[in-house]
SETI-823217 format. One record per residue (C-alpha): x, y, z; residue in one letter. Coordinates in nm, 3 decimals, m for minus. Last residue first. Layout:
<atoms>
> X/Y/Z/A
...
</atoms>
This chain:
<atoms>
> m4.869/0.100/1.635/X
> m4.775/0.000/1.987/X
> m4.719/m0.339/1.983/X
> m4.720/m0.531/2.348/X
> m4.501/m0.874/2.340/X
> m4.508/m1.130/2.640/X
> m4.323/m1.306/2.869/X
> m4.466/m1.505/3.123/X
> m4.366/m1.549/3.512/X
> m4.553/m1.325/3.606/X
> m4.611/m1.038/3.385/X
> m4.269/m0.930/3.204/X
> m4.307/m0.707/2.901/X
> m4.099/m0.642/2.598/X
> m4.272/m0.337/2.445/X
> m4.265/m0.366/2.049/X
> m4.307/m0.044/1.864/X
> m4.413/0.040/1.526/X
> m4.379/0.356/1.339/X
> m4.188/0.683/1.442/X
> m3.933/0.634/1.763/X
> m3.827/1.029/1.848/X
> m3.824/0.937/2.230/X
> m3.876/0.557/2.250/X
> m3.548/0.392/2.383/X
> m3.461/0.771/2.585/X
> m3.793/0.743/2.800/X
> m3.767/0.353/2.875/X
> m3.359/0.429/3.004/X
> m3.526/0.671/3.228/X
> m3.741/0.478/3.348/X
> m3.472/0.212/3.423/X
> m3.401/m0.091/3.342/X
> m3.444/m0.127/2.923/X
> m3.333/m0.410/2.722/X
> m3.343/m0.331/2.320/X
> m3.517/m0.551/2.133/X
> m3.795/m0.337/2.010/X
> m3.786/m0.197/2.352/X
> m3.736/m0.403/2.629/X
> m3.789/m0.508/2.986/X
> m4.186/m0.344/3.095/X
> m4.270/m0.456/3.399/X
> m4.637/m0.563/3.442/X
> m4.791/m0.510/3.813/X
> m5.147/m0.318/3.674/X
> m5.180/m0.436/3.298/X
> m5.074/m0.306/2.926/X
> m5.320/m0.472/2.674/X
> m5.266/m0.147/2.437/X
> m5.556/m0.007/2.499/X
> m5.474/m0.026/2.929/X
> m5.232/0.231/2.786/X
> m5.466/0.424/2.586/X
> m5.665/0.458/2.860/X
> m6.028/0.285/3.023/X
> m5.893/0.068/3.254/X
> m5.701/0.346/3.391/X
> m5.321/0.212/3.561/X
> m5.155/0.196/3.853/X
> m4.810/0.060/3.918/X
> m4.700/m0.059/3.617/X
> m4.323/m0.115/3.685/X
> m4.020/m0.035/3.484/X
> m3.738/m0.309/3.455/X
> m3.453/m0.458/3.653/X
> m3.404/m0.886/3.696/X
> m3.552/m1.005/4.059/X
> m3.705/m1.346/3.899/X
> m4.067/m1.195/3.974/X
> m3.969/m0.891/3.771/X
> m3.784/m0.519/3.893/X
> m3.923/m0.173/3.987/X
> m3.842/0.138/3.862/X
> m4.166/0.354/3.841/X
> m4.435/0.384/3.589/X
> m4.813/0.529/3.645/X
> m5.045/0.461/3.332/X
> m5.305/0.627/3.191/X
> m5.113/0.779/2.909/X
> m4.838/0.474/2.791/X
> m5.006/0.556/2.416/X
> m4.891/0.858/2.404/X
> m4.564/0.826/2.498/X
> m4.316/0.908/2.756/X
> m4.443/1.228/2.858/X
> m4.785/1.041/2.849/X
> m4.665/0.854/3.148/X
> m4.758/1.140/3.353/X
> m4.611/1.147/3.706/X
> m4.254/0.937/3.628/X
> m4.177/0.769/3.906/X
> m3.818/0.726/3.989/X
> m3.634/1.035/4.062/X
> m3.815/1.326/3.875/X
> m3.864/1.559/4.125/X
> m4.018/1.895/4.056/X
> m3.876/2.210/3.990/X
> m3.996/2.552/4.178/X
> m4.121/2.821/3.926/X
> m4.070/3.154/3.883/X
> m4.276/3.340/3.622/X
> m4.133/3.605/3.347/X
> m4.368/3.780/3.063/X
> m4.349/3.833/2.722/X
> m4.670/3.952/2.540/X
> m4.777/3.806/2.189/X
> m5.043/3.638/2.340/X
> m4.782/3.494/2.563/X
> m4.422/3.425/2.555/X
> m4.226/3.290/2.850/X
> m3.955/3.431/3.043/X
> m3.848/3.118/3.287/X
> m3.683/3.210/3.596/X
> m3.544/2.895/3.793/X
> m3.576/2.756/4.149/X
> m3.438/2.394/4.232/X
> m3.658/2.168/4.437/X
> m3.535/1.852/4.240/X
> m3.220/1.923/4.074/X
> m3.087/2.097/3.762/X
> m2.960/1.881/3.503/X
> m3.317/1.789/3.353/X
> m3.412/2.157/3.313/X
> m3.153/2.228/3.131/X
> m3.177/1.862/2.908/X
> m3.552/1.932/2.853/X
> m3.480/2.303/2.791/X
> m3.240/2.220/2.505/X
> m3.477/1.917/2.341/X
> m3.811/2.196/2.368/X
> m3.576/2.453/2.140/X
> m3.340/2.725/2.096/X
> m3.349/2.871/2.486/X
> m3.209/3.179/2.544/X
> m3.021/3.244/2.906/X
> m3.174/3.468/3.100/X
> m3.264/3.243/3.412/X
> m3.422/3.038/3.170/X
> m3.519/3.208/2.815/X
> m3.816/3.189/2.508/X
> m4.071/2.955/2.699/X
> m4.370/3.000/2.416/X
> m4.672/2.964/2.639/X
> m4.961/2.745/2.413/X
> m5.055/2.554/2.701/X
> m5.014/2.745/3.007/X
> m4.718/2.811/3.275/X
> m4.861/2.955/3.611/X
> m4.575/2.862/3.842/X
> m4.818/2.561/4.014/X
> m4.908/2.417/3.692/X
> m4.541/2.427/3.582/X
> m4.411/2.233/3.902/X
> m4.662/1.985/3.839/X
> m5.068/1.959/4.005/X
> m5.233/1.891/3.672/X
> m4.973/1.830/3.369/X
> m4.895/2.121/3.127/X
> m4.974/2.075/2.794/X
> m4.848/2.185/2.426/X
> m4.597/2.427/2.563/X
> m4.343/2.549/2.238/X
> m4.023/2.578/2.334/X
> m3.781/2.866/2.202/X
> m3.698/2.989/1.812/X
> m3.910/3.152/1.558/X
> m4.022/3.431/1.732/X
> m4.315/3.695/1.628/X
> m4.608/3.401/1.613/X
> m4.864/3.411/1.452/X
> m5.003/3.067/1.518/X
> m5.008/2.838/1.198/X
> m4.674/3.105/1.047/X
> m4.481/3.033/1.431/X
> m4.591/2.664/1.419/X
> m4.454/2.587/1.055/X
> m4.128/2.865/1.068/X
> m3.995/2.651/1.390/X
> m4.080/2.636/1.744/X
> m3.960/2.312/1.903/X
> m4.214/2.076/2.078/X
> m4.432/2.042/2.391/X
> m4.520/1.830/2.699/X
> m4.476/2.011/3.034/X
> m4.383/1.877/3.410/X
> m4.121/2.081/3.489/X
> m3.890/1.804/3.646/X
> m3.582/1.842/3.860/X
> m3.368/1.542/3.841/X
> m3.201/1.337/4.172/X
> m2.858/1.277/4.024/X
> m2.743/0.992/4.286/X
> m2.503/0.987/4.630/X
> m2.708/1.297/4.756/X
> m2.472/1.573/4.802/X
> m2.163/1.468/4.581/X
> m2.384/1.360/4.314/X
> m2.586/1.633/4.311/X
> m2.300/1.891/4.293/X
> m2.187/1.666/4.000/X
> m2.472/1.741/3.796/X
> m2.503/2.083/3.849/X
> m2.164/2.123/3.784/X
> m2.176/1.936/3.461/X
> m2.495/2.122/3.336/X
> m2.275/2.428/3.355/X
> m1.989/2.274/3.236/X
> m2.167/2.222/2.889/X
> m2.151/1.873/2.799/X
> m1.905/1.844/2.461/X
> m1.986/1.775/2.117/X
> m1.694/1.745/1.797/X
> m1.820/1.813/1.436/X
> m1.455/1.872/1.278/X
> m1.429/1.555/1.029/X
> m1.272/1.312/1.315/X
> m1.284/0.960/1.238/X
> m1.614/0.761/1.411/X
> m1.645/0.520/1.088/X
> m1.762/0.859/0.899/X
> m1.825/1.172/1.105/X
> m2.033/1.291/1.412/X
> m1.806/1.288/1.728/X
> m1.910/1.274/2.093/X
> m1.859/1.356/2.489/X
> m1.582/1.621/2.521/X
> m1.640/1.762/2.876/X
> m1.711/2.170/2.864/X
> m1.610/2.511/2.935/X
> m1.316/2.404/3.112/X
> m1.104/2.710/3.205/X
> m0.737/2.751/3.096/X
> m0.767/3.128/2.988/X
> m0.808/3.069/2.606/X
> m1.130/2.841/2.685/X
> m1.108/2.478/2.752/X
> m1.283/2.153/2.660/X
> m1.157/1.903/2.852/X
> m1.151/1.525/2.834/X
> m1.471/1.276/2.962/X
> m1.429/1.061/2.627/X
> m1.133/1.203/2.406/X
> m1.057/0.807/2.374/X
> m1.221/0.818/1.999/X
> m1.108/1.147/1.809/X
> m1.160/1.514/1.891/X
> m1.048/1.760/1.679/X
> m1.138/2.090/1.748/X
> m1.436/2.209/1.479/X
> m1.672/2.233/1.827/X
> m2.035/2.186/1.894/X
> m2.159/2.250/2.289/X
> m2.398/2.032/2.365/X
> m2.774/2.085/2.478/X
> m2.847/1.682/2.491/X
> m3.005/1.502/2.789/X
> m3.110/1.145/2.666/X
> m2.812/1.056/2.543/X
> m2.663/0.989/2.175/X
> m3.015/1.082/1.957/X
> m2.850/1.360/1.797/X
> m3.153/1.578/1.849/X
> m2.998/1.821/2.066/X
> m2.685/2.134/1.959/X
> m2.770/2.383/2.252/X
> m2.449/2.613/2.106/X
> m2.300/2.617/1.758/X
> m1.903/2.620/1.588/X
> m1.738/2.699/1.954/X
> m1.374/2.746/1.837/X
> m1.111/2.542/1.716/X
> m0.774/2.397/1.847/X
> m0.595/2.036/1.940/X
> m0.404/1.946/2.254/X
> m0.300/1.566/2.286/X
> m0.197/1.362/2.663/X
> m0.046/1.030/2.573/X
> m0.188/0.842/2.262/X
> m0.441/0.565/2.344/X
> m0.675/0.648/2.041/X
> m0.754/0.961/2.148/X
> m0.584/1.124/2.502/X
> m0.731/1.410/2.596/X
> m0.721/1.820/2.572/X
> m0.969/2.014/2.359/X
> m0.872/2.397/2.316/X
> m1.144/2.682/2.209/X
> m1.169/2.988/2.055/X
> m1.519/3.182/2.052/X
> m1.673/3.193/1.738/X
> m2.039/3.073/1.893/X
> m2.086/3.246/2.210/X
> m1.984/3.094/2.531/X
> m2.122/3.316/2.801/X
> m2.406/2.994/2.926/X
> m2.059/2.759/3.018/X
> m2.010/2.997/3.341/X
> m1.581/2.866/3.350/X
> m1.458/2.600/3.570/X
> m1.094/2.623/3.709/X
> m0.863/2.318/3.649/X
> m0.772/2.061/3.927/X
> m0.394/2.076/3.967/X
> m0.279/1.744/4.255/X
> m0.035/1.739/4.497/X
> m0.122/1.473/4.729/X
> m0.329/1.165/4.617/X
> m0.672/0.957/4.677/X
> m0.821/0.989/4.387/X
> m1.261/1.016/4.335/X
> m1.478/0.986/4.055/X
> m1.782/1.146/3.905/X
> m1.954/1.028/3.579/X
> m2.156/1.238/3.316/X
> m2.365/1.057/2.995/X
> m2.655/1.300/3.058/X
> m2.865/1.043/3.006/X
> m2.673/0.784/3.197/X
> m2.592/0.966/3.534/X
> m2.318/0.885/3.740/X
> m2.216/0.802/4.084/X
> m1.923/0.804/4.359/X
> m1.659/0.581/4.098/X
> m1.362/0.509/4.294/X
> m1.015/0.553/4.106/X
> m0.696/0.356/4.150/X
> m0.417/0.566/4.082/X
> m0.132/0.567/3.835/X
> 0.119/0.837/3.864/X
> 0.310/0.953/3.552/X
> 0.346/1.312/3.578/X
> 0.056/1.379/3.327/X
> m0.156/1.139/3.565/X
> m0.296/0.821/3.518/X
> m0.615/0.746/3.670/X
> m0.701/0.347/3.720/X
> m1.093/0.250/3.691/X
> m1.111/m0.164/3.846/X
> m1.492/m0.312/3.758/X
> m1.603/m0.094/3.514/X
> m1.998/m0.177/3.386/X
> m1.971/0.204/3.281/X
> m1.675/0.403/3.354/X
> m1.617/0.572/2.947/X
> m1.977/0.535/2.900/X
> m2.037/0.803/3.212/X
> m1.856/1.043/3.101/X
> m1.542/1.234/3.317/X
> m1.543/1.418/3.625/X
> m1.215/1.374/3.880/X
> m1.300/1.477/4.209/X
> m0.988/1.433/4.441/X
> m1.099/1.643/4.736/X
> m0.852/1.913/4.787/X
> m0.788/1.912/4.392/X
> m1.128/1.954/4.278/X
> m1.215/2.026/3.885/X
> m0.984/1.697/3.773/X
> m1.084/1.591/3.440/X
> m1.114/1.280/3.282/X
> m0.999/1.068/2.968/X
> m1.093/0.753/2.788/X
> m0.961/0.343/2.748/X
> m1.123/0.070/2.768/X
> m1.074/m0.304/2.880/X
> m1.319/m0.573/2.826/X
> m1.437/m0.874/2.980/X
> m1.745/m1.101/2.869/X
> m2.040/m1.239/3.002/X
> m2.366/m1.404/2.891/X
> m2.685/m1.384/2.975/X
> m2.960/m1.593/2.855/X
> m3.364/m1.522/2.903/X
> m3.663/m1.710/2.871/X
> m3.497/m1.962/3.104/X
> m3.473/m2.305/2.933/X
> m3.694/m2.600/3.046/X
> m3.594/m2.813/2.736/X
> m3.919/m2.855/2.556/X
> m4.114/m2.526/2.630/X
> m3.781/m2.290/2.703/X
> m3.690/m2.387/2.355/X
> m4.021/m2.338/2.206/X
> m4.006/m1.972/2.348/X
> m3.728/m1.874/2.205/X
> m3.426/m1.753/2.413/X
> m3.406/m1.410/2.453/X
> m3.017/m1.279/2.493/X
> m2.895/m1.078/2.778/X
> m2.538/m0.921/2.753/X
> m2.341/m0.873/3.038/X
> m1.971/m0.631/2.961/X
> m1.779/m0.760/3.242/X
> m1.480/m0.524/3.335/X
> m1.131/m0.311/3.318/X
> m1.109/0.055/3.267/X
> m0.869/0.313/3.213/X
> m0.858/0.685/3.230/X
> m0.593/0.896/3.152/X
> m0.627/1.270/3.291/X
> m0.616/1.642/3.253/X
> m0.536/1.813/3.556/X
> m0.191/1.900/3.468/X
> m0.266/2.023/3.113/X
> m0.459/2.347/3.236/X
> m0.155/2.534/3.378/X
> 0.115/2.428/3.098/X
> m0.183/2.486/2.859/X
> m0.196/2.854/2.943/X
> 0.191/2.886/2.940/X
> 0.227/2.664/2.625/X
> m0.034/2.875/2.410/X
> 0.220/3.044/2.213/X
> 0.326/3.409/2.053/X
> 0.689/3.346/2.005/X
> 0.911/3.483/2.301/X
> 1.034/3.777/2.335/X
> 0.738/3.924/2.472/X
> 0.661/3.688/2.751/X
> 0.385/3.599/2.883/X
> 0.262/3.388/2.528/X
> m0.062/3.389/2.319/X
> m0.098/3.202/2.011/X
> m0.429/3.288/1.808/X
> m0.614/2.996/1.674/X
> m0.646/2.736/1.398/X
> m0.282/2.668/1.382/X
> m0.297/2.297/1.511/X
> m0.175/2.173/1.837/X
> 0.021/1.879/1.942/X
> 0.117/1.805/2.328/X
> 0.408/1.535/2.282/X
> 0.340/1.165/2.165/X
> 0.359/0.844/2.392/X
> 0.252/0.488/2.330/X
> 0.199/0.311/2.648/X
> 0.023/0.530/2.839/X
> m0.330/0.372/2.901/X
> m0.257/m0.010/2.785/X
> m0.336/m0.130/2.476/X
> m0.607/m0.389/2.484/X
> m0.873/m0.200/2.348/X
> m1.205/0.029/2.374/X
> m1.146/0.388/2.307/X
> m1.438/0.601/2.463/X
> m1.559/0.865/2.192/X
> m1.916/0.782/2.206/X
> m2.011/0.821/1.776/X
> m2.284/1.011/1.598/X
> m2.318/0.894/1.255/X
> m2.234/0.939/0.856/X
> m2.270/0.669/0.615/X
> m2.021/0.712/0.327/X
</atoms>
């Protein structure tokens, strides 16, 4: 049976609530309980934490954009594109870390295209939700209640989980009322899953089922240590691989969002892969984990901190760092300006630099971190002639790989072998990994045209 990564938001027409089962937990962990003649239990720690755990759900227009073939739009005038709209309702959790202010975090597919987000809370209130912002490739949404007496639950330092540790997931799968299950931490900085464009997840054996989107992931003292976010298994059922957004890069997220409106992303500015036996044996290396540097781009934030090609980065701010995917998505939740401590490896030597992040909001400097074959090129968000989204050529070399390709100063690039893209962003995450061909959808004018990169 074919085996994939799954979003855990429950889409349906039952309403949040209506079916109703009492907190559940399995008997994969130590029970704890405050008083000693009492069973051992984890009521009294969950009778803290459950309060701020939430029901989320959605109403909206899901748009989808069709291209219509080209010898229709010749004979009967037809746009090259057709959208269509549709509503759905969905259903997914949140989690309330401020009580004074009425944040409520919870992931971003769960709110997306949402045009009415109620919050239901464990003592039955509904309230309408606003949405402040979100960011897609980290798949993390912040909203905001307006309410009196509310429990937000404490946030633990996600980078002193260790794997073993006991864990509790709290939501509400498959439209069931609030649900408790039990594992611990089975691996940390878990990337590669292909699911968002930031990935360093946590990797749990709790169960977590579809509608756990944007629930808690708690340690034994009632602190979130992550926000459940995806399941691996057959036809999305649960088979113990559960993922979760470290609360770390939640925070950092949020505090963005809360400051500036948007997530305004630190950048590095480096190019590089994992370490693994095959580049550590080719270059003598003594580790066999971290992020290998293949290039650092003139005048970035790694330039200017003294990082060089072939630098192993082995640790930020002290924390270890697995591979080039978990650094991306650290480094990518921090924001512009931000200071961190990378230890690097060099020569065989370890040494530590500080460097001062970049600011990845809307251009990207080197399109090369995209692709190859996009170096040469200078790509920001921009929109086409008819006002729809896309990524702008802004600049290009007439001699790159990108002007190569028959890519053109003031083209906007709309799709990825068939996939619509709007952002930067959104172009980065479509073609990260992609092996063999690739079809760029691109706007110039008023045509519509087809680039292959091969």
């Amino acid at each position: 049976m074919k085996k994939a990564v799954n979003r855990l938001l429950l889409t349906t027409c039952i309403l949040a609530g209506s079916l109703s089962i009492g907190l559940t937990a399995n008997a994969a962990l130590p029970f704890f309980s405050s008083d000693k003649d009492e069973l051992p239990s984890l009521a009294p720690m969950l009778e803290e934490a459950t309060p701020a755990i939430v029901s989320i759900s959605v109403e909206g227009t899901q748009v989808s954009r069709q291209r219509v073939p080209e010898m229709f739009q010749h004979f009967f005038g037809a746009p090259n594109e057709q959208v269509q709209e549709r509503p759905f309702r969905g259903l997914g959790s949140g989690v309330i870390i401020d009580a004074k202010n009425g944040y409520v975090v919870t992931n971003n597919h769960v709110v997306d295209n949402a045009d009415e987000i109620t919050v239901k809370l464990t003592d039955g209130r509904e309230l309408t939700a606003k949405k402040l912002g979100a960011d897609e490739q980290s798949d993390i949404a912040l909203l905001q209640i307006d309410s009196e007496n509310l429990k937000s639950v404490p946030l633990a330092n996600s980078d002193q989980l260790r794997v073993g540790d006991f864990v509790v997931a709290i939501g509400n799968p498959f439209g069931l009322s609030q649900t408790v299950t039990s594992g611990i931490v089975s691996a940390l900085g878990r990337s590669g899953l292909n699911i968002g464009g930031l990935e360093a997840f946590i990797q749990t054996d709790a169960a977590i089922n579809r509608g756990n989107s944007g629930g808690a992931l708690v340690n034994l003292r009632g602190e979130l240590v992550g926000i459940n976010t995806a399941i691996f298994g057959p036809n999305g059922g649960n088979v113990g691989i559960g993922f979760a957004i470290p609360s770390n890069m939640m925070k950092n997220l949020v505090d963005q969002i809360i400051e500036f409106g948007e997530v305004r992303r630190g950048l590095l500015g480096i190019l590089g892969q994992d370490v693994d036996a095959g580049l550590a044996e080719a270059m003598s290396l003594d580790v066999s984990k971290g992020a290998f540097v293949s290039e650092v781009s003139p005048d970035s934030a790694a330039e200017k901190g003294g990082i060089e090609s072939g630098d192993i980065i082995t640790h930020i701010n002290g924390i270890a760092v697995n591979s080039f995917q978990e650094l991306r998505a650290k480094i990518g939740s921090m924001g512009a300006g931000s200071e961190v401590e990378l230890t690097l490896l060099r020569k065989g030597k370890s040494t530590k630099v500080d460097v001062t992040l970049g600011d990845a909001t809307g251009t990207v400097i080197s399109a090369r971190e995209i692709h190859p074959a996009l170096e040469g090129g200078t790509l920001s968000n921009g929109q086409t002639e008819r006002g729809n989204p896309g990524i702008e050529i802004t600049d290009i070399d007439s001699r790159s790989p990108a002007a190569r390709i028959g890519l053109q100063d003031g083209d906007v690039i709309v799709g990825v072998n068939r996939t619509r893209v709007n952002t930067v962003a959104e172009l980065s995450r479509q073609m990260e990994g992609v092996e063999g061909v690739i079809a760029l959808n691109v706007q110039r004018g008023k045509s519509s045209l087809y680039l292959v990169i091969r």
